[in-house]
DRENDO-1510 file (C-alpha; in Angstrom, 1 decimal, always signed):
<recs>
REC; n; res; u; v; w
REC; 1; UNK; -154.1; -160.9; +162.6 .
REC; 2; UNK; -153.7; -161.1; +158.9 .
REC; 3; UNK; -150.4; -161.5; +157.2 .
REC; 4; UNK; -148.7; -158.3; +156.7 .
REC; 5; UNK; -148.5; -157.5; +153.1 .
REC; 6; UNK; -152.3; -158.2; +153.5 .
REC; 7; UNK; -152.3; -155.3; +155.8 .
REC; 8; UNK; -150.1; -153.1; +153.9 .
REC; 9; UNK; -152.1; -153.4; +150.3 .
REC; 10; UNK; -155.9; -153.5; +150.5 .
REC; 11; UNK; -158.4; -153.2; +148.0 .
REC; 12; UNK; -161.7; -151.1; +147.4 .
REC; 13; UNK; -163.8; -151.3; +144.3 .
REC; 14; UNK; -161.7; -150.3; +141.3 .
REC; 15; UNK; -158.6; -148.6; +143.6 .
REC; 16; UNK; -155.5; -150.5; +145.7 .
REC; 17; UNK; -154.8; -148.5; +149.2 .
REC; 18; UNK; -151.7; -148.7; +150.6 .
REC; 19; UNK; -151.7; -148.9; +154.5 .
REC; 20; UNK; -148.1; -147.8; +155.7 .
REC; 21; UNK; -149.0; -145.9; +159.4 .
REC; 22; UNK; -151.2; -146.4; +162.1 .
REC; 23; UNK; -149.7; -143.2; +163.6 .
REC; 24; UNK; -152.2; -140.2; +163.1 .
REC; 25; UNK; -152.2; -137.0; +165.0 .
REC; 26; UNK; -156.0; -137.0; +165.6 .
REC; 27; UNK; -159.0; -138.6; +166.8 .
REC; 28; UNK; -161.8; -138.0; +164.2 .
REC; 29; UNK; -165.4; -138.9; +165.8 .
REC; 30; UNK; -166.2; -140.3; +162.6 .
REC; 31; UNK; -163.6; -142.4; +162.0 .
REC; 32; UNK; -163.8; -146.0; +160.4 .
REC; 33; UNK; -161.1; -147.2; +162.4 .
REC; 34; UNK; -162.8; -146.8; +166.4 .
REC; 35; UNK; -165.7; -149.0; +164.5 .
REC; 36; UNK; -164.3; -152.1; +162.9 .
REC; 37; UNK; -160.9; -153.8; +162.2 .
REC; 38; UNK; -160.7; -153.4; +158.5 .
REC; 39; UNK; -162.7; -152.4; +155.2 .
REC; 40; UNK; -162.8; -153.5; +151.4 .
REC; 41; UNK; -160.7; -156.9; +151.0 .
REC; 42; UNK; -158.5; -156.2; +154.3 .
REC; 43; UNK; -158.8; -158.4; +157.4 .
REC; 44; UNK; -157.3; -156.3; +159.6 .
REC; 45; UNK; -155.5; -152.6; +159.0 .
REC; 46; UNK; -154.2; -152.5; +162.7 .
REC; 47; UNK; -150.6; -153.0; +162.1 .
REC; 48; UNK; -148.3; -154.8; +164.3 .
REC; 49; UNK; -145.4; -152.3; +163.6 .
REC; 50; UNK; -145.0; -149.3; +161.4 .
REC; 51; UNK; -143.5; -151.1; +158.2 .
REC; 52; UNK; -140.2; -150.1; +156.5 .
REC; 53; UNK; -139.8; -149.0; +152.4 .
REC; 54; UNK; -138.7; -153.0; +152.3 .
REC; 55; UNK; -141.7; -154.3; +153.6 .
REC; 56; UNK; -143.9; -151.9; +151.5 .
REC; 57; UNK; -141.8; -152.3; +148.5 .
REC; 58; UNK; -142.3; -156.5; +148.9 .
REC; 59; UNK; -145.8; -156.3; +149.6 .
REC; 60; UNK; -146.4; -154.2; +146.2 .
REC; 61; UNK; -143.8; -156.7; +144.4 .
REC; 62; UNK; -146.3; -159.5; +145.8 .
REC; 63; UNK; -149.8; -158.1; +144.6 .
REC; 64; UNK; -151.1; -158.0; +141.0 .
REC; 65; UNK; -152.2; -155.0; +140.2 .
REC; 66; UNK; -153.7; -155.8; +137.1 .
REC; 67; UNK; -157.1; -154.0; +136.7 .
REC; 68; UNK; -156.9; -151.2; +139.0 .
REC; 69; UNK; -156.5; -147.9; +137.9 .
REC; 70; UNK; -155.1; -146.0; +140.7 .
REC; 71; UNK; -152.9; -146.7; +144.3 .
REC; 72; UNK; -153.8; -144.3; +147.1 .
REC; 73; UNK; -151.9; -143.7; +150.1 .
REC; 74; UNK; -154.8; -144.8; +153.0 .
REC; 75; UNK; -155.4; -146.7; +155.8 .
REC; 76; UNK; -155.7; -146.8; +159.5 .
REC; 77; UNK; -153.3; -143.8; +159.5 .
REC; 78; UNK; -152.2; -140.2; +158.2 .
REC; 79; UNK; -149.9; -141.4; +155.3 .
REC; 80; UNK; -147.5; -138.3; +156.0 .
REC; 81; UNK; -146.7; -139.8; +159.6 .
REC; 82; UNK; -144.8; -142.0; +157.2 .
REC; 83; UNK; -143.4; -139.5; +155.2 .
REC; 84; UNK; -140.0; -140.6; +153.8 .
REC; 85; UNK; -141.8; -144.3; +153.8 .
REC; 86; UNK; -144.4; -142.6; +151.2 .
REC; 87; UNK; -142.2; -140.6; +149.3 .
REC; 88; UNK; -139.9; -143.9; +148.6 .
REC; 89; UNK; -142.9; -145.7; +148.0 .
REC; 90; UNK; -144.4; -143.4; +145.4 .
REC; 91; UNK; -141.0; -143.3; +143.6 .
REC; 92; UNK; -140.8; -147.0; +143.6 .
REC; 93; UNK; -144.6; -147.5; +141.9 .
REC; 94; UNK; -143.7; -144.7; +139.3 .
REC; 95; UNK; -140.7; -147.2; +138.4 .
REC; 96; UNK; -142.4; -150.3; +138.6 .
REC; 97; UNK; -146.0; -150.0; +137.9 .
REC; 98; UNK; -146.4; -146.2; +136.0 .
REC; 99; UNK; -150.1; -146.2; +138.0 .
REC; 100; UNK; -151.9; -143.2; +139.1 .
REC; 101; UNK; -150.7; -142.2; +143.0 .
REC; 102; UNK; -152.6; -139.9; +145.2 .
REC; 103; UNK; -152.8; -139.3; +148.6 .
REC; 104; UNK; -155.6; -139.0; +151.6 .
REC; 105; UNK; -154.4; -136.6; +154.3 .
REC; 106; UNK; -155.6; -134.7; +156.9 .
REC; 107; UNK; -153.5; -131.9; +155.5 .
REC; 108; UNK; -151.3; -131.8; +158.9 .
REC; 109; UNK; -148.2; -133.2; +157.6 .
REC; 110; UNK; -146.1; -129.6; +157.9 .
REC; 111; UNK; -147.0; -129.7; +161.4 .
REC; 112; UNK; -146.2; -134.0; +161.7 .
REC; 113; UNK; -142.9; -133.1; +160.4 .
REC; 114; UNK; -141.9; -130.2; +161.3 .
REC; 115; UNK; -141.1; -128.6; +157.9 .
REC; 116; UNK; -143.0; -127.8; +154.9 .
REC; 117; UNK; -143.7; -131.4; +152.7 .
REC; 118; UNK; -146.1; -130.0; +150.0 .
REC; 119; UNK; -143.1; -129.4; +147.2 .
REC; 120; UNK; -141.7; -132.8; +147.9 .
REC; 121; UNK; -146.0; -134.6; +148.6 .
REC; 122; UNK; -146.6; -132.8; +145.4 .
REC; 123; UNK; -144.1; -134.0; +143.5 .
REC; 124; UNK; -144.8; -137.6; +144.5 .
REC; 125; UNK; -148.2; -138.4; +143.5 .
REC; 126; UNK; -150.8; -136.9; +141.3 .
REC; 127; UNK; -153.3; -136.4; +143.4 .
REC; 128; UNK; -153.8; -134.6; +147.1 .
REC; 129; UNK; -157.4; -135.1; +149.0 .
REC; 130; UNK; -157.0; -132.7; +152.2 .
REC; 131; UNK; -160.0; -133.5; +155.0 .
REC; 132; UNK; -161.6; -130.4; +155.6 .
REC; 133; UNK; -164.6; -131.9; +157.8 .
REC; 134; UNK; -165.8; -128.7; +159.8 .
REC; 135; UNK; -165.8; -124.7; +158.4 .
REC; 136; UNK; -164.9; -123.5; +161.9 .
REC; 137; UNK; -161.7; -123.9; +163.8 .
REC; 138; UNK; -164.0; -124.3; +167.1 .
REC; 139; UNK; -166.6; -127.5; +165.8 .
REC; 140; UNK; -162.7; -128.7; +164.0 .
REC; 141; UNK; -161.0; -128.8; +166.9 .
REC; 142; UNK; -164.4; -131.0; +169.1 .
REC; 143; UNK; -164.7; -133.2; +165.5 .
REC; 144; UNK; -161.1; -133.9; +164.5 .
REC; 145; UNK; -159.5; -133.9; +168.1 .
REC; 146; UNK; -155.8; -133.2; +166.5 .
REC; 147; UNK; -153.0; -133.6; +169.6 .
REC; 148; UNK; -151.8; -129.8; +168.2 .
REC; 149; UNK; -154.8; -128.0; +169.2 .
REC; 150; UNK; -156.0; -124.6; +168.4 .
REC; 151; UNK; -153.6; -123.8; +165.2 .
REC; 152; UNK; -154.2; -127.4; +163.2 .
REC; 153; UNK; -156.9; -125.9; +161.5 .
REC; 154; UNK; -155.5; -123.0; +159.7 .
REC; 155; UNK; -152.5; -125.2; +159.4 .
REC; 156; UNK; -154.5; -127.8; +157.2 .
REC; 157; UNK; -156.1; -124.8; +155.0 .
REC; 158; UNK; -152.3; -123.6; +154.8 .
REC; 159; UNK; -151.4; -126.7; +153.5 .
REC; 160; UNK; -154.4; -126.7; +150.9 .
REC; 161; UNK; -153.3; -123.6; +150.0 .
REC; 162; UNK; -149.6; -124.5; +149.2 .
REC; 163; UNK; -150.5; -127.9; +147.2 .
REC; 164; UNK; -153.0; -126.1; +145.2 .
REC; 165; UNK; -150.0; -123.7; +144.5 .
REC; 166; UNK; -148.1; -126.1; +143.3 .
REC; 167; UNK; -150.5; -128.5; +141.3 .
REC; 168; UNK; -154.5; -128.2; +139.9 .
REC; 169; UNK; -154.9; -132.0; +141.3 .
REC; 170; UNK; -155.5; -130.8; +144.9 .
REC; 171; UNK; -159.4; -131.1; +146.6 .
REC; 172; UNK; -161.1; -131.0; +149.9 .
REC; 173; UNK; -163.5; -133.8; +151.5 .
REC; 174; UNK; -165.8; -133.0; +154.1 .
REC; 175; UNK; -168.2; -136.4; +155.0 .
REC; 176; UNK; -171.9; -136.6; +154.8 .
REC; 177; UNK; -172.5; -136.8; +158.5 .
REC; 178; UNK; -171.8; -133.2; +159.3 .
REC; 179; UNK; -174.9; -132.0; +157.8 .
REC; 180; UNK; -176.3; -130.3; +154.4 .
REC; 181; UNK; -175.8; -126.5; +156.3 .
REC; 182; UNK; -172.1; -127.2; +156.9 .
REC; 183; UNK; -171.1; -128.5; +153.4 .
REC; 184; UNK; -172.9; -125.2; +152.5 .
REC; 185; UNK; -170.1; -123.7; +154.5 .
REC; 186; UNK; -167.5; -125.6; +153.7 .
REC; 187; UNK; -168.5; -125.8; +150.2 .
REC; 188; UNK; -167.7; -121.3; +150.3 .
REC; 189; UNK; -164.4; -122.2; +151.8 .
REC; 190; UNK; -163.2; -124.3; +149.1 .
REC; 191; UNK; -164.5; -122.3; +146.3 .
REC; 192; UNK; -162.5; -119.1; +148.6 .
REC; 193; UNK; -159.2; -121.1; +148.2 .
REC; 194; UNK; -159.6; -122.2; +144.6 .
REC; 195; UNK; -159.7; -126.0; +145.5 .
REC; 196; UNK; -162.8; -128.6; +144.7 .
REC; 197; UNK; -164.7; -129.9; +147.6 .
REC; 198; UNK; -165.7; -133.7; +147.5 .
REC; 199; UNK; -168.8; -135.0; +149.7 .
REC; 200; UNK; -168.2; -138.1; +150.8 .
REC; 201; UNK; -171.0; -140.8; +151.9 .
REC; 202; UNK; -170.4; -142.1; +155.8 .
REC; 203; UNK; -169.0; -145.5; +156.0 .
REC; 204; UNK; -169.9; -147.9; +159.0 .
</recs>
C-alpha cells in the first residue's frame, strides 16, 4: 500500500483531489472504486484508517501545489462522511494556499449527519457537484444502492435545492453510461431546480 499522504493527495490532469474517507453510504454500480485500486497519480485510494485534520493538514503541508488550479474534496469516499475533517481542511487551504475548493458529493450529507450541512458545506468551498445519476427515485435507488433507502433520493435533490439557495456555484452530474434518454430527463430536472447539469464521460 502506498504511503499515506500519497493516499490522501492525488492528482488528475490540472486538479489535486483530496481523499479523506473511504466511508460512503452507497454502492454505485458504476463506481471506479469496485474496478481498480486507484486513478490519476494515486497508487492506491483504499485507506488503511480514516485520517485525522493532522494527517490531512501534513500531507497538504508535504505536496507542492504549484500549477494546479483547484483542490477538490474526492476519493474513494463521500467527503461529507468526513465532515468536520473537510470543513477543517477547507479552512486550513484558504489559510495556506488561497486555491479554489470544491466538493464532489452524492448530496447525502444531511442524512450522513444527521443535521443540515449545506450553510456550513457552502461556506467552505466554492464549489458543490451533487450526483444526480438517475431521474427516478425507483432506477436511483437499483443504481446508487444508498444504505437509507427509499427517501435518499428526494433527500439529495433537497440538498441541491438548499446549496443552490445559498450559492450560484452548485451543479448536478449524471455519467455517460446511463444513456442519452435519461440525461434528457435529468437534464429537465436540473433546469426545474435552477442548477446546471454536467455529463460526465465513464471512467474504467
Amino acid at each position: 500500500m502506498a504511503n499515506l499522504n500519497e493516499e490522501i493527495i492525488y492528482t488528475y490532469k490540472d486538479k489535486a483531489y483530496l481523499n479523506i474517507t473511504n466511508k460512503c453510504p452507497c454502492a454505485c454500480t458504476f463506481c471506479i472504486r469496485s474496478q481498480k485500486d486507484a486513478i490519476g497519480s494515486a497508487e492506491n485510494l483504499w485507506l488503511n484508517h480514516n485520517p485525522s485534520f493532522d494527517e490531512v493538514a501534513k500531507a497538504i503541508d508535504d505536496f507542492d501545489f504549484d500549477g494546479y488550479d483547484e483542490v477538490i474534496f474526492c476519493g474513494y469516499g463521500e467527503p461529507t462522511n468526513s465532515f468536520d475533517v473537510l470543513v477543517k481542511t477547507a479552512k486550513y487551504l484558504r489559510e495556506k494556499i488561497g486555491i479554489k475548493l470544491r466538493v464532489n458529493t452524492n448530496g447525502l450529507g444531511n442524512l450522513i449527519n444527521d443535521r443540515d450541512i449545506t450553510q456550513e458545506l457552502c461556506s467552505s468551498v466554492d464549489a458543490v457537484s451533487i450526483s444526480l445519476n438517475c431521474s427516478n427515485k425507483e432506477d436511483y435507488l437499483n443504481t446508487v444502492r444508498p444504505r437509507f433507502g427509499i427517501e435518499s433520493y428526494d433527500a439529495m435533490l433537497d440538498f441541491a435545492k438548499k446549496c443552490r439557495a445559498l450559492t450560484d456555484n452548485v451543479m448536478l452530474s449524471v455519467v455517460d453510461v446511463i444513456g442519452e434518454d435519461e440525461i434528457a430527463k435529468c437534464q429537465k430536472i436540473a433546469d426545474s431546480i435552477n442548477i446546471p447539469l454536467r455529463v460526465r464521460k465513464f471512467s474504467s
